[in-house]
N, C-alpha and C positions, 0 to 999 in steps of 0.2 A: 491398958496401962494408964496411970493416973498421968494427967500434964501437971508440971511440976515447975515453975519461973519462979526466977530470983524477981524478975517486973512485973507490976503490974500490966496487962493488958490497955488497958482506958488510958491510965496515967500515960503510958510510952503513944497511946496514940495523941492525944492534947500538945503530947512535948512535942511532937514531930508539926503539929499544927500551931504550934508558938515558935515553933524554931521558922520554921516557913518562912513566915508572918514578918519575924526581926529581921531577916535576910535581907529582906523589902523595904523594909521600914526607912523612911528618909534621914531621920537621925544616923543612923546604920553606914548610909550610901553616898548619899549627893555631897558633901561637904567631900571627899577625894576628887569628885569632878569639876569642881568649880574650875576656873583659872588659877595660875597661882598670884596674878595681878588682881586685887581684889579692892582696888582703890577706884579711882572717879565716881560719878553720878551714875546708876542706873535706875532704869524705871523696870520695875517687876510685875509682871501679868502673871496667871494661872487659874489654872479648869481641873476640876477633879477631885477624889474623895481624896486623894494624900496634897492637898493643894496645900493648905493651912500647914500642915504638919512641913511641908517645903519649905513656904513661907519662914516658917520662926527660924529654920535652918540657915536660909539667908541673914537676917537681922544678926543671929549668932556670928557668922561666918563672914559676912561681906565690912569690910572697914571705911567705906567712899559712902558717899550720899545715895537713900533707899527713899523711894517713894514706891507707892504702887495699889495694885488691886487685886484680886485671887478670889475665884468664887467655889465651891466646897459643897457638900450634900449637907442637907441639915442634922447637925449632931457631928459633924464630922470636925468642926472648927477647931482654932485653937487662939492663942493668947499673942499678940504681935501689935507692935508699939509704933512700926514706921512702914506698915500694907496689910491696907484696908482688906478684910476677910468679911465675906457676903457670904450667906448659905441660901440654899433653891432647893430645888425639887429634881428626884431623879427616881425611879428610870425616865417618868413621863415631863414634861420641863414646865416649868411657872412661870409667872409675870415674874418673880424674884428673878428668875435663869436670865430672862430675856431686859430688863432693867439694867443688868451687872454686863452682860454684854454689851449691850449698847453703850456701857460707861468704859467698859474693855475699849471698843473703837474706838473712840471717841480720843482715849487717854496715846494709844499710839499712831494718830493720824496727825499728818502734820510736821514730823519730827525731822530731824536734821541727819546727814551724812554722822558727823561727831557721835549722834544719841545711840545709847546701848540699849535692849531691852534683854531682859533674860525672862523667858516661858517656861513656867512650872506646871508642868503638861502630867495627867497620869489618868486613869482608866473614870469611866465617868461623866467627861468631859462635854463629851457629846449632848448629854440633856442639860448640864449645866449652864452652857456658854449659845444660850438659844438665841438665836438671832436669826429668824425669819428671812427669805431672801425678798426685795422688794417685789410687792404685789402680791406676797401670801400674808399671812397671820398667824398668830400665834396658836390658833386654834385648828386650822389648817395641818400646822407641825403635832400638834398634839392628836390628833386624831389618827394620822398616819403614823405616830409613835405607837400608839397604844396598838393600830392593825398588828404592826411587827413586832411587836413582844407577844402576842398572842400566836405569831401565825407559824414559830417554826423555824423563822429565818437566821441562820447562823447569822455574828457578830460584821463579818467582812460585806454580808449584804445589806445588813442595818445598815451601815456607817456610808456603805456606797448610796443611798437612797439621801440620809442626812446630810452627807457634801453638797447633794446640788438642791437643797431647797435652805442653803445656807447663804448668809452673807458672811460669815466667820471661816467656816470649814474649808477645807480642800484646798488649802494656800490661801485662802482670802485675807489671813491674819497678819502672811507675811509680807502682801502686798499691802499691806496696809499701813505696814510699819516702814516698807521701803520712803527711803533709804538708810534709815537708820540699820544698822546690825541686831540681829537677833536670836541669839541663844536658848535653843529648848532642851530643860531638861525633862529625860521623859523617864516614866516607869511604863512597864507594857504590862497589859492585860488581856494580851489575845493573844491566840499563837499564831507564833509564826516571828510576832515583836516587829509584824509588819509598820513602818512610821506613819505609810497613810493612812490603815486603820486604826491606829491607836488614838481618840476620841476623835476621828473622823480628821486628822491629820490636819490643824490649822497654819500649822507654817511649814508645809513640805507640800512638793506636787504632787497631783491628783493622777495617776494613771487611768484611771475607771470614766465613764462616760455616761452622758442624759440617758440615750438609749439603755444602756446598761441598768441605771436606777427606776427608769421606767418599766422596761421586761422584767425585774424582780418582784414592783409592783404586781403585773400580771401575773405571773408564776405563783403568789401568793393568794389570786383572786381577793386584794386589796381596793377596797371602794378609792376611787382618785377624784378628790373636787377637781373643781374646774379649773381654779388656780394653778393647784398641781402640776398640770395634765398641761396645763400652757405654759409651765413654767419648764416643763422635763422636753418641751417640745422648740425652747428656743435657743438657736446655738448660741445668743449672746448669752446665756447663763452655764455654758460651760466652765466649770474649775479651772486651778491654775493650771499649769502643764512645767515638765521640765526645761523647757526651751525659756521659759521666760523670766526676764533681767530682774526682774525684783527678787527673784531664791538667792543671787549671787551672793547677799549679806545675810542667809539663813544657815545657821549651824546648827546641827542636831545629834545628843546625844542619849542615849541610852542609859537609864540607870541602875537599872532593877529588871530583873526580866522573872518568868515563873520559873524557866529551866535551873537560874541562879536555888529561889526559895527551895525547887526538889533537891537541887544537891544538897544544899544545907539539912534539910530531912534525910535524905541519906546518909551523911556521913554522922547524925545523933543516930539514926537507928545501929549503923559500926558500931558505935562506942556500948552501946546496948547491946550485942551481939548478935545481933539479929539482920540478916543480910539484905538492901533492899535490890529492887529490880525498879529502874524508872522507866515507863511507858513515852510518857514525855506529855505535848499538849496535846490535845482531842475534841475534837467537834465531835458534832453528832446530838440524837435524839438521846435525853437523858437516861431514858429506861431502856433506850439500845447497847448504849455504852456500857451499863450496867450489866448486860446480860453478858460482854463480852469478856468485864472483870471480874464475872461469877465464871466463868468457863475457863481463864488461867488460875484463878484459884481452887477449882474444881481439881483440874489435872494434875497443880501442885500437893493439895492432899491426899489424891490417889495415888498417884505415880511419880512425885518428888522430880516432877517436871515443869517448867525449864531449869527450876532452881527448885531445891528440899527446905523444907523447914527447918529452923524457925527461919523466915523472911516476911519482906512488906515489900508491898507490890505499891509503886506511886506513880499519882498520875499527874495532871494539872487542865489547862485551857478553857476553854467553856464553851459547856453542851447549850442546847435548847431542851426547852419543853412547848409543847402544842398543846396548848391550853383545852380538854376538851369535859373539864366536870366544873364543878364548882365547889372544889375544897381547898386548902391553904398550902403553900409550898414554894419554895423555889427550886431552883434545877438540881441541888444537893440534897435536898430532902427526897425529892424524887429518882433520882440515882438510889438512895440508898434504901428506897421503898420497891423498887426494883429490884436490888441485888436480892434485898431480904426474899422476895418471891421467889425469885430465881433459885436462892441455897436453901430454903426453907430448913436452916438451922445446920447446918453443913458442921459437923464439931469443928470447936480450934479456929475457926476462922470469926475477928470483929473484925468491923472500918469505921472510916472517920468521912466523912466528906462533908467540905465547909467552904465558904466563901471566905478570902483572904482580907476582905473587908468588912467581917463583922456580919454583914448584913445578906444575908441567902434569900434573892428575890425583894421584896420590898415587907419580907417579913421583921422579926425583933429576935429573931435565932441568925447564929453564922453556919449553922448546921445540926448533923444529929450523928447519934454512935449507933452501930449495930452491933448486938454481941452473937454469938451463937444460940441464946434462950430468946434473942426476939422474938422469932417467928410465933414460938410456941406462948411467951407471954402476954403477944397481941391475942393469938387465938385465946384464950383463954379470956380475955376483956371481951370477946365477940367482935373482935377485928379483924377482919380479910386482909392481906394483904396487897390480893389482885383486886380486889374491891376499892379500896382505898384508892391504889393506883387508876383504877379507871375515873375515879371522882379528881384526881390529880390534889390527894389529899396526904402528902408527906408529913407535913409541918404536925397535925394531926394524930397521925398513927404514931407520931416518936414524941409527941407532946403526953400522949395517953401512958407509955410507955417511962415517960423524965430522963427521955434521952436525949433531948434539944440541946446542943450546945449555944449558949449566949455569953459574948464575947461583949458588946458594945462596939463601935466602932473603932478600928484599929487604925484610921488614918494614913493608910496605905490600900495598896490594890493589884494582887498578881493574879487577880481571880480564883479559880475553883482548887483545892487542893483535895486529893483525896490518897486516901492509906488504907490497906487489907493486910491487917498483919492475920499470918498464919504460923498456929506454932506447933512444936513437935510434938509428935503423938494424938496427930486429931482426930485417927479413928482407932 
């Protein structure tokens, strides 16, 4: 029987990854959080690819005296007339990262019981707000960034490594500002919307420990300079903890979470009629994960299990990849270079998977679509799909294909979002 939609396919999956996106989006969120006292002086800090985009929110929104600084991934910026917007380098961090931190310290050390600070905190943060811990370097930080984006390491063990060779992270930010009071607004981009790993958590305590960031080191058979290795081995460079008097004037709130952006994508796929099923956030190996959402959409078009078509299956959080070819991709490109192996053309079933910040790995796509003729339109170009995938060449095979979605920078960040619509009659 022929499939027959009033929707487009494509079109309802982009909406579902615009609707996301807005859900997140600072414009959207943070001005209901603020206080509703929005007078006196404050000084404004921020780390993160939605930093800028907070930023202008503030100057809109706050009526009392704004100073400040916020530093942002480059391209991500935006236009503010009373706090100063810096752009750096991320995933891996720059002299820019670590110049705008040190002017971070600097700006709230010092300050009085009276003084306010508000922290525009969101996903990012961690390469941007680099500040080396004393006795390492900047290139020290960057060398062991780039092992763990290579190596595999989910988001919670990155960030637990990044706290203790920080002088910013892991409550450093907040003792830093004590005793003034300090206000974080945060968007999460990990699951879980855990605070201490959300960009390695600078004004909330540290539960995690040297030992800890050290045994992930090994676990990953990560090369450790010498600095490193005396720096993870000294108990005076342990994080803040919750026991101590400088958190008392740190406030943290929540603004944006992924589960928020999947509902919002659920409730546009209702009104589309098309049922969704949210998974929720997901770690894991990208092309595992993938295999796992080829196996409920499998069951779904054979056997109209858990749910019958038409629906869309959504997910969010962030996978890894373990870097092991040398072709182009971030962890949504390779998810959906996966799936495609996996269904090899499965009828009735596309997806969408993209990064909620535009930017999928350190590529110029925020993702790619899969339809049910990929498979067969890659092969036909003489493109393997387990091929490709062993080169870790996503970006690539849906580049050949003009299925890349490029967004530009959305100035926001709930990370990975992904959609498998499936619709009726797909075999």
């Amino acid at each position: 029987m022929p499939i027959h939609l009033a929707i487009n396919p494509e079109s309802l999956l982009r909406e579902l990854f615009s609707t996301a996106i807005d859900a997140a989006h600072p414009r959207q969120v943070l001005a209901d959080h603020l206080p509703a006292d929005r007078t006196g002086r404050v000084i404004v800090i921020g780390a993160g690819k939605a930093a800028a985009a907070m930023a202008e929110v503030i100057e809109r929104e706050w009526q009392g005296e704004i100073s400040g600084l916020v530093v942002t991934r480059y391209g991500h910026g935006a236009y503010c007339t009373k706090i100063e917007v810096v752009e750096a380098a991320h995933p891996v961090p720059d002299a820019a990262g670590l110049a705008v931190a040190q002017r971070v310290l600097k700006l709230v050390t010092g300050l009085s019981e009276a003084d306010r600070v508000i922290f525009l905190l969101s996903g990012g943060g961690s390469a941007l707000l680099a500040l080396p811990a004393s006795g390492l370097s900047l290139a020290d930080k960057q060398s062991i960034n780039k092992a763990l984006l290579k190596s595999g390491a989910s988001i919670s063990e990155m960030n637990c490594v990044r706290k203790h060779l920080s002088a910013i992270k892991g409550g450093r930010l907040a003792k830093a500002c004590w005793p003034a009071s300090i206000h974080t607004f945060a968007i999460s981009d990990v699951p879980g919307d855990d605070p201490t790993v959300i960009a390695s958590g600078p004004s909330v305590a540290d539960p995690s420990t040297l030992a800890e960031a050290l045994a992930i080191l090994q676990r990953y058979a990560i090369e450790v300079p010498a600095a490193v290795l005396a720096r993870l081995q000294d108990p005076r460079a342990e994080t803040v903890k919750h026991a101590d008097p400088c958190l008392s004037r740190s406030h943290y709130q929540l603004i944006a979470t992924p589960q928020q952006s999947l509902e919002a994508a659920a409730a546009r796929a209702r009104a589309a009629g098309i049922t969704p099923i949210i998974l929720g956030d997901l770690e894991g190996e990208s092309r595992e994960v993938a295999k796992v959402h080829a196996g409920i959409a499998r069951q779904i078009v054979l056997h109209g299990q858990p749910i019958k078509p038409p629906c869309v299956i959504l997910s969010g959080g962030e996978t890894t990849v373990t870097v092991r070819g040398n072709g182009r991709g971030g962890r949504n490109a390779e998810f959906l270079l996966s799936l495609t192996e996996s269904l090899k053309g499965l009828p009735g079933v596309y997806a969408l998977a993209g990064d909620t910040d535009g930017i999928d790995g350190s590529e110029d796509n925020a993702g790619a679509l899969m339809r049910p003729d990929s498979y067969a339109r890659a092969a036909a170009l003489g493109l393997s799909a387990a091929h490709e995938l062993d080169n870790n060449n996503g970006y690539g095979y849906f580049a050949a294909l003009d299925d890349l979605i490029v967004t530009g920078p959305t100035r926001t960040n709930v990370n990975d979002f992904r959609a498998i619509l499936i619709l009726e009659n797909a075999q």
